[in-house]
DOFI-874233 format. One record per residue: x, y, z of N, C-alpha, C, O in turn; residue in one letter. Coordinates in Angstrom, 2 decimals. Example, Ala and Ser with C-alpha at 12.3 -4.5 7.8 and 13.67 -1.06 7.14 Angstrom:
DOFI-874233
[[13.19,-5.69,7.80],[12.30,-4.50,7.80],[13.20,-3.30,7.80],[14.24,-3.32,8.46],A] [[12.85,-2.25,7.08],[13.67,-1.06,7.14],[12.90,0.03,7.87],[13.41,1.14,8.04],S] 
//
This chain:
DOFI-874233
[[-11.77,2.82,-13.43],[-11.43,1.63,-14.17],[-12.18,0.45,-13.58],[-12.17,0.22,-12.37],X] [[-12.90,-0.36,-14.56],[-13.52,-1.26,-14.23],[-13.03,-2.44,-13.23],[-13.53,-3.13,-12.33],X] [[-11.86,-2.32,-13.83],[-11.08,-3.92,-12.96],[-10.00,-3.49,-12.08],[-9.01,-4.22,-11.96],X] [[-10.07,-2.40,-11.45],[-9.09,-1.81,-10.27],[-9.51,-2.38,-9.08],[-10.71,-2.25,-8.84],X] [[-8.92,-2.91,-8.38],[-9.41,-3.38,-7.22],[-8.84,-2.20,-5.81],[-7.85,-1.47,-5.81],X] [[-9.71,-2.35,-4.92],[-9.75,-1.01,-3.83],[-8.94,-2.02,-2.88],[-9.19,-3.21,-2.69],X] [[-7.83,-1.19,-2.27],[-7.26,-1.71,-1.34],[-6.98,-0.72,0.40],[-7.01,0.50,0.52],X] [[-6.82,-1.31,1.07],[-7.13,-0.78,2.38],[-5.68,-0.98,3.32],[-5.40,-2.14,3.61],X] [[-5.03,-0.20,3.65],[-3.47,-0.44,3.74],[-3.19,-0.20,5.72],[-3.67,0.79,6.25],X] [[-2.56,-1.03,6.39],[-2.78,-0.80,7.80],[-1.36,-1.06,7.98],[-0.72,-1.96,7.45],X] [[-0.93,-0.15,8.82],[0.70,0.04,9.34],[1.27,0.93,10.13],[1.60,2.03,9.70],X] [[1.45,0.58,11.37],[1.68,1.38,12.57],[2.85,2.57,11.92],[3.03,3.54,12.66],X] [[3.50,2.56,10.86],[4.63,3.11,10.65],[4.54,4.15,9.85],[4.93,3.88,8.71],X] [[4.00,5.76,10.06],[3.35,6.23,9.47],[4.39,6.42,7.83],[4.08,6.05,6.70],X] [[5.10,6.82,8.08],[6.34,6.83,6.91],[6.41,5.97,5.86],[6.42,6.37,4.70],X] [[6.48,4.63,6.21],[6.18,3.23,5.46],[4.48,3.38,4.99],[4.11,3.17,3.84],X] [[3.72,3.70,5.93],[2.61,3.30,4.75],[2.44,4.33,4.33],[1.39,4.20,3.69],X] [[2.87,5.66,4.23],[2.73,6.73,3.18],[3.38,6.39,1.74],[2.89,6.72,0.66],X] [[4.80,5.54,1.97],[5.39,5.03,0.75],[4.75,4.51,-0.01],[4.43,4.92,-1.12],X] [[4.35,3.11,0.71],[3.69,2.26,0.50],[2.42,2.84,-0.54],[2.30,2.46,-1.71],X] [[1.71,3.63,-0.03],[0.10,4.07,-0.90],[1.01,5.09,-1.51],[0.05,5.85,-1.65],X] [[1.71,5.59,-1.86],[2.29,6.17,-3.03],[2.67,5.15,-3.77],[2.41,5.35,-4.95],X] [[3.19,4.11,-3.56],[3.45,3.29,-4.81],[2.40,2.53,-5.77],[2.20,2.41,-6.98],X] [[1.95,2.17,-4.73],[0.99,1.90,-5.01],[-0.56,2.50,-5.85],[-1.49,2.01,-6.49],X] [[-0.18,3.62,-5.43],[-1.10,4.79,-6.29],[-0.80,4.81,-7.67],[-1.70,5.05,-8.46],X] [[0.58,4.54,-8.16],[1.65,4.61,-9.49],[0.45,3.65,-10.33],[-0.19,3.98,-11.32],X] [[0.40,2.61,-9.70],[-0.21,1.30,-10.14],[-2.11,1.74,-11.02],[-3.15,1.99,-10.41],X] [[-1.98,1.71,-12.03],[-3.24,2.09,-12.51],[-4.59,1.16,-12.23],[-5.76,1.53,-12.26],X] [[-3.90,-0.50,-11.87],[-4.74,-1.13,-11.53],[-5.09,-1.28,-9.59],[-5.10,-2.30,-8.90],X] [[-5.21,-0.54,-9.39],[-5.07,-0.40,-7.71],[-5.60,0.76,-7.41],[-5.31,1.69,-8.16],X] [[-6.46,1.01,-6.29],[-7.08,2.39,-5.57],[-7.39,2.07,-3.75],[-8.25,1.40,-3.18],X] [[-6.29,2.87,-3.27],[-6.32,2.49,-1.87],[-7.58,3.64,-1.69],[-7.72,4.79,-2.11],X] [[-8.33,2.82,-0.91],[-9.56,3.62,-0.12],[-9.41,3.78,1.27],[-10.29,4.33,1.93],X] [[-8.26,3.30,1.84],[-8.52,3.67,3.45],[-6.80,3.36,3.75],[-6.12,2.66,3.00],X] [[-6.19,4.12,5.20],[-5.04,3.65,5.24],[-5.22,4.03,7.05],[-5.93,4.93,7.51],X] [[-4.18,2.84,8.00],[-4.28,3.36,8.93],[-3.19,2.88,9.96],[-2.01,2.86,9.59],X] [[-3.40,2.62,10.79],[-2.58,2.25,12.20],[-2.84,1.28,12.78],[-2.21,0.27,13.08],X] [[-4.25,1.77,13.02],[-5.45,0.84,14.13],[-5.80,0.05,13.83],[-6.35,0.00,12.73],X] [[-5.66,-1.29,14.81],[-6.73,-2.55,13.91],[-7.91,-2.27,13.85],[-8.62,-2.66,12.92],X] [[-8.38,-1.46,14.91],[-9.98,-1.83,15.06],[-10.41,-0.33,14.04],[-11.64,-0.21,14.04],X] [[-9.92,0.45,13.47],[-10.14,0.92,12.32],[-10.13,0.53,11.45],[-11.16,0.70,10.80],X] [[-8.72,-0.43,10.63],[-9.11,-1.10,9.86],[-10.00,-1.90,9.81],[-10.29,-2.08,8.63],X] [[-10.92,-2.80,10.79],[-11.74,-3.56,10.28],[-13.22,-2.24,10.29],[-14.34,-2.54,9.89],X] [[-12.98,-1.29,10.66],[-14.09,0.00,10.39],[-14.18,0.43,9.04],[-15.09,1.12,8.59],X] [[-12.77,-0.18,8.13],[-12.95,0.55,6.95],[-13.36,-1.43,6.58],[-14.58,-1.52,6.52],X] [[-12.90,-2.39,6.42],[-13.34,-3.20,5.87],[-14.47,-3.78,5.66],[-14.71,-4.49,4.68],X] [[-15.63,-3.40,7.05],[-16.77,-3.30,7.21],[-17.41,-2.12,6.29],[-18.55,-2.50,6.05],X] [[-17.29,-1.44,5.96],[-17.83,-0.09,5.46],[-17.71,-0.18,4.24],[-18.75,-0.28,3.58],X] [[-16.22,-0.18,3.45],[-15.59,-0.02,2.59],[-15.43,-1.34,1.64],[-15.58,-1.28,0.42],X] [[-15.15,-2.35,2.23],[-15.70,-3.91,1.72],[-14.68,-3.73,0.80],[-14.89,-3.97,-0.39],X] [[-13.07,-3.15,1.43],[-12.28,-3.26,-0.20],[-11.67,-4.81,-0.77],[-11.25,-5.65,0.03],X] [[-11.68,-4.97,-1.73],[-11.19,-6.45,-2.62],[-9.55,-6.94,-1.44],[-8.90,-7.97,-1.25],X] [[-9.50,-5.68,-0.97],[-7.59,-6.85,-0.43],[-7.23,-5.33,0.69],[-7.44,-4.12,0.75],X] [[-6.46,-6.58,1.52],[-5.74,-5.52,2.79],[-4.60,-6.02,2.24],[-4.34,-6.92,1.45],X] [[-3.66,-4.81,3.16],[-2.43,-5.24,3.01],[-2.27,-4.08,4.63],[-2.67,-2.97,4.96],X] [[-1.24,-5.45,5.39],[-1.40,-4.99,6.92],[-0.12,-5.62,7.50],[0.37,-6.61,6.95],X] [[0.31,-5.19,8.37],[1.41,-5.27,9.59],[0.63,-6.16,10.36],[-0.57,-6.28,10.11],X] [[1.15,-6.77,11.22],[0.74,-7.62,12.10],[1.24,-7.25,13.26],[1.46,-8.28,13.91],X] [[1.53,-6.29,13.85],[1.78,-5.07,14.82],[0.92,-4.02,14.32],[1.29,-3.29,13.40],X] [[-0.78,-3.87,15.15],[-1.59,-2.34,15.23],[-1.79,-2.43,16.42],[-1.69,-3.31,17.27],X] [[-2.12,-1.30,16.38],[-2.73,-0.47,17.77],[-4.29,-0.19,17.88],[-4.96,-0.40,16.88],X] [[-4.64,0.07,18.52],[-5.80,0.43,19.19],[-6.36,-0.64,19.63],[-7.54,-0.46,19.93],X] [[-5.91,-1.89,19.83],[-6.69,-2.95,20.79],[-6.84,-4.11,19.96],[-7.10,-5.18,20.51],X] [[-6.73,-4.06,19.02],[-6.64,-5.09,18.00],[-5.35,-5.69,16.79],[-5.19,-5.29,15.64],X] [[-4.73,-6.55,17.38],[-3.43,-6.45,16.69],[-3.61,-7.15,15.39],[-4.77,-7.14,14.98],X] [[-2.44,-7.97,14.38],[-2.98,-8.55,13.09],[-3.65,-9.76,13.55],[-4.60,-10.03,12.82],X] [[-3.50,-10.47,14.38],[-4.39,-11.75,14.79],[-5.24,-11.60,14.91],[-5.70,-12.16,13.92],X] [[-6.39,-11.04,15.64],[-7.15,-10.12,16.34],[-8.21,-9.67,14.94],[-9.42,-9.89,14.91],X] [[-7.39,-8.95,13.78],[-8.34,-8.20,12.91],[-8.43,-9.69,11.72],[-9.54,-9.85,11.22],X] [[-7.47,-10.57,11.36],[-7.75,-11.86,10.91],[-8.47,-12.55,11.37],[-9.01,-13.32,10.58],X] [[-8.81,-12.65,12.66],[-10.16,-13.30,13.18],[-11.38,-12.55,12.77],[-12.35,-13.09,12.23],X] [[-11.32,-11.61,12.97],[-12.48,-10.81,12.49],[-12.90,-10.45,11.00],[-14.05,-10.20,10.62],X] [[-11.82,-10.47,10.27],[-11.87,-10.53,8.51],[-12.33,-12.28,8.48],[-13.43,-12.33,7.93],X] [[-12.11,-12.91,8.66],[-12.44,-14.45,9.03],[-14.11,-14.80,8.96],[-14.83,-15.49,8.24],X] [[-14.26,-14.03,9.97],[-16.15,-14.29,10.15],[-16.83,-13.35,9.16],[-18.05,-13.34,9.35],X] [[-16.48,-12.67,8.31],[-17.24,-11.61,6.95],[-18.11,-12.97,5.99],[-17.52,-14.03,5.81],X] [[-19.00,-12.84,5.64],[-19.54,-13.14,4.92],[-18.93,-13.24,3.55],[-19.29,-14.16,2.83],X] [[-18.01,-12.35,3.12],[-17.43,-11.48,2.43],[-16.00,-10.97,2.59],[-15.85,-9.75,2.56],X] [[-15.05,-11.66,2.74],[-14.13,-11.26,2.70],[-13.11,-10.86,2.22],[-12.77,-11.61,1.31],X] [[-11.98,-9.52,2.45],[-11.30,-9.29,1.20],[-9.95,-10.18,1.64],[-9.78,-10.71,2.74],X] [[-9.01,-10.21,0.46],[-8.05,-10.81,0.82],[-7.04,-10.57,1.15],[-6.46,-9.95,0.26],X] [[-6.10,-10.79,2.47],[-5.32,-10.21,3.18],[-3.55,-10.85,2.75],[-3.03,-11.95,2.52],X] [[-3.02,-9.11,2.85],[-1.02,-9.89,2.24],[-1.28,-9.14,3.70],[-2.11,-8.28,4.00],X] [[-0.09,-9.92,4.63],[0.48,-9.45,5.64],[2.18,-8.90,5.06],[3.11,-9.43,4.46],X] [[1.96,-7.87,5.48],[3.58,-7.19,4.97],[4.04,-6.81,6.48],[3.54,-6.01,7.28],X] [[5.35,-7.81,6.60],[5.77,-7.31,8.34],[6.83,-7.81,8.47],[7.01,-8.87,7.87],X] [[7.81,-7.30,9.21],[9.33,-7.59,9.74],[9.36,-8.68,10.60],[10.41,-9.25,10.89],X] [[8.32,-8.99,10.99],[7.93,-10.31,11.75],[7.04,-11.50,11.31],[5.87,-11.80,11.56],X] [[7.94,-12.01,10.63],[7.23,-12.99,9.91],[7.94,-14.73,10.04],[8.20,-15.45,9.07],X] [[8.10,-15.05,11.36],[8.54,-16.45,11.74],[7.71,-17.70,11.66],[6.50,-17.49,11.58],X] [[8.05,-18.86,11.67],[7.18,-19.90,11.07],[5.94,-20.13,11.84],[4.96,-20.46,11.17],X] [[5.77,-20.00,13.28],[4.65,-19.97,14.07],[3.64,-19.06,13.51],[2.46,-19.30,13.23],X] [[4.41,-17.78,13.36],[3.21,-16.73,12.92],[2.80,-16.49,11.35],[2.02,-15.74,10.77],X] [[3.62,-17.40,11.00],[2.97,-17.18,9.37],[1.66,-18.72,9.52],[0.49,-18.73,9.12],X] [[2.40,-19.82,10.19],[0.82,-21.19,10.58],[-0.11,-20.48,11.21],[-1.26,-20.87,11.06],X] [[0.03,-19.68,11.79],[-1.13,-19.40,13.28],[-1.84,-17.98,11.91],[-3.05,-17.78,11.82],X] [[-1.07,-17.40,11.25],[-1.90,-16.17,10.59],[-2.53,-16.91,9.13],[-3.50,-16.32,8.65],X] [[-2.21,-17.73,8.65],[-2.55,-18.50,7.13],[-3.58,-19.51,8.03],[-4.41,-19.99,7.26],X] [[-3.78,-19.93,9.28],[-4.70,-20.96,9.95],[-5.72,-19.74,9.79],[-6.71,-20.20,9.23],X] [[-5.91,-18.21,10.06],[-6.69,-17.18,10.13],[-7.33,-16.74,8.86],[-8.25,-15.94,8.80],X] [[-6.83,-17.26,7.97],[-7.06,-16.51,6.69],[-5.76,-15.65,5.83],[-5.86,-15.06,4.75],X] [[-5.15,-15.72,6.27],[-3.62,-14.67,5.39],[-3.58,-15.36,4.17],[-3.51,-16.54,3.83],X] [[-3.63,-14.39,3.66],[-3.47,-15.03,1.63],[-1.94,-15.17,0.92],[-1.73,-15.88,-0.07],X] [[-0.78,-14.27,1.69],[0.09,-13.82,1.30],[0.86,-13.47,2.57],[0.44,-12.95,3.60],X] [[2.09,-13.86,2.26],[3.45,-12.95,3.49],[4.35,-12.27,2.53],[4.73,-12.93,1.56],X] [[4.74,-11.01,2.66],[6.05,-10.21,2.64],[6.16,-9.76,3.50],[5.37,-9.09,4.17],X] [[8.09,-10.29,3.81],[8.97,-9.87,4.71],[9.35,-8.25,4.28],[9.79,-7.75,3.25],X] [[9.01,-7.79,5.44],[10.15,-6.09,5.55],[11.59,-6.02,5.83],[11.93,-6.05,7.01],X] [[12.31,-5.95,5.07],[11.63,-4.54,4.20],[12.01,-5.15,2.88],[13.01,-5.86,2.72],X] [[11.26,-4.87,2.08],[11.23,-5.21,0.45],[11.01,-3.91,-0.09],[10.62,-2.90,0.49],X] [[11.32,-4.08,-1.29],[10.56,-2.80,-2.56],[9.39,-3.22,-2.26],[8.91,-4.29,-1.91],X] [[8.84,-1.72,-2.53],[7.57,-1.16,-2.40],[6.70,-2.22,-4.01],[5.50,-2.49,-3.90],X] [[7.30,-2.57,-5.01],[6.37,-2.49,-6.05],[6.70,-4.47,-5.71],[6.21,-5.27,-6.51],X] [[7.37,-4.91,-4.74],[6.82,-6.26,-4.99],[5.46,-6.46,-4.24],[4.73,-7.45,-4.23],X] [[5.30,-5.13,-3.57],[3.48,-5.82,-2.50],[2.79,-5.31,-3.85],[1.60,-5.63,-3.97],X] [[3.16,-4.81,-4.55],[2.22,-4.61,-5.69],[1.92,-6.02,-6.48],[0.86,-6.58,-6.76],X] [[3.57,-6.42,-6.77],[3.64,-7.53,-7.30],[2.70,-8.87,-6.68],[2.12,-9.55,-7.53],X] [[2.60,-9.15,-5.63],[2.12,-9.80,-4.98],[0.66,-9.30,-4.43],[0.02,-10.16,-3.82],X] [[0.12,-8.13,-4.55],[-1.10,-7.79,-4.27],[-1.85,-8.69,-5.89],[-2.81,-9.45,-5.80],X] [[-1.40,-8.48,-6.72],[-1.79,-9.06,-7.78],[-2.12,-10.92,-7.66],[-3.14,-11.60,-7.69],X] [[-0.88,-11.17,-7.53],[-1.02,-12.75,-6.84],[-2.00,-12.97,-6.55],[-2.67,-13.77,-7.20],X] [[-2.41,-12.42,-5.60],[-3.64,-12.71,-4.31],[-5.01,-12.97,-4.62],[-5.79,-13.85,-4.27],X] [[-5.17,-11.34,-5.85],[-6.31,-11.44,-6.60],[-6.38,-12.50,-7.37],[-7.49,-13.00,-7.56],X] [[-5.09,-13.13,-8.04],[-5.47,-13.87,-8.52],[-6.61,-14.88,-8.54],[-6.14,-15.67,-7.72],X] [[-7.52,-15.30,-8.81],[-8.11,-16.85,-8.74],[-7.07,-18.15,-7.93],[-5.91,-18.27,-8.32],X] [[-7.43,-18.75,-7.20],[-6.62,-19.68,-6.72],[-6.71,-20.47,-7.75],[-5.70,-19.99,-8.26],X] [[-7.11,-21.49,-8.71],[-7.24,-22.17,-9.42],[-6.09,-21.57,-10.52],[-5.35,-22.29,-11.19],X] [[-6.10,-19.84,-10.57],[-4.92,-20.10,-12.04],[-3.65,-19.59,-11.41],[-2.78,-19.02,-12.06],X] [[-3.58,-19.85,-9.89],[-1.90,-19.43,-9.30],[-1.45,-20.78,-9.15],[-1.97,-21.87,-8.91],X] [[-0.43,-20.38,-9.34],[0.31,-22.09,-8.82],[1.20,-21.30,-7.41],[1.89,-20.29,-7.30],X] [[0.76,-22.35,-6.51],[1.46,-22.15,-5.04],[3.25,-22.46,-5.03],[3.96,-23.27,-5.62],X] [[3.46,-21.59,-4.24],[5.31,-21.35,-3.79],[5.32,-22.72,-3.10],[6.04,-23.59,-3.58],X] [[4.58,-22.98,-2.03],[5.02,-24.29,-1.38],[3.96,-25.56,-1.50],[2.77,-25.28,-1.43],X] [[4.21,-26.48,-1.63],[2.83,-27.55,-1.44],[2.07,-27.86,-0.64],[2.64,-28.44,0.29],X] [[0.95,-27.76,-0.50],[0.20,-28.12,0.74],[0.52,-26.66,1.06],[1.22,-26.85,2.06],X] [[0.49,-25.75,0.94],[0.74,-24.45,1.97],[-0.74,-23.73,2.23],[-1.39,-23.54,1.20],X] [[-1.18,-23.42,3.14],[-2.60,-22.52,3.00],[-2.12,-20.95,2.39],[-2.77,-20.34,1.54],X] [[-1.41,-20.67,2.75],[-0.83,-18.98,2.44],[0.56,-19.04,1.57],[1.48,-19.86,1.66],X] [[0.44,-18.08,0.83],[2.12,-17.99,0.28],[2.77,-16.98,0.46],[2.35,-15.82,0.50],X] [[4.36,-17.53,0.62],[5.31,-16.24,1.70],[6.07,-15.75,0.15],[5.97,-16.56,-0.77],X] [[6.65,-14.69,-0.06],[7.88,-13.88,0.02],[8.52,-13.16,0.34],[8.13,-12.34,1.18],X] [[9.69,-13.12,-0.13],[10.62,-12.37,0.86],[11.08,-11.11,-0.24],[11.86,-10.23,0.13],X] 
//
């Protein structure tokens, strides 16, 4: 499908992001191309794979946590656009991760089909979303 956008899914929790890319699979407009644990894998598939949107924990492993791989999605030429989906989502770390680039927050645990809901958001065009808060760089739900 022409207008499916490829998404790249990162989550220490192997259980949760198996859900997760099953629901997401449901979604005809969506095709996860990579799924993982590791930050410094995920930015192996974002480099490689160049998919349109992450959707990531802000707790990985392998040496690179969500700060860490937002700095590094940050300096792309090219970047896709990132929902942080995480149980840790307090006001420091949603300024310090939206100062990085974060496009989007969902709190865990939610239904599986609102990161859908909100993966959509993201793609949106900024010009035809209207923002949750004013002045906000990133937008949260819960």
């Amino acid at each position: 499908m022409e207008n499916t956008k490829r998404i790249v899914v990162a989550d220490t929790g192997t259980e949760f992001r198996k859900n997760l890319i099953r629901a997401l699979s449901d979604e005809t407009d969506f095709q996860v191309v990579g799924e993982t644990g590791d930050g410094a894998e995920l930015m192996r598939f974002v480099q490689r794979d160049r998919p349109d949107a992450v959707v990531m924990d802000m707790v990985l492993t392998g040496g690179m946590d969500g700060m860490d791989v937002l700095d590094a999605i940050s300096r792309l030429p090219e970047r896709p656009r990132v929902l942080i989906l995480s149980g840790y989502i307090k006001g420091s770390v949603v300024d310090a991760a939206a100062a990085k680039g974060a496009d989007f927050f969902v709190t865990k645990p939610c239904r599986l089909t609102v990161v859908a809901e909100r993966l959509r958001q993201v793609m949106t065009p900024p010009a035809a979303r209207s923002p949750r808060r004013t002045g906000a760089p990133a937008w949260r739900a819960r």
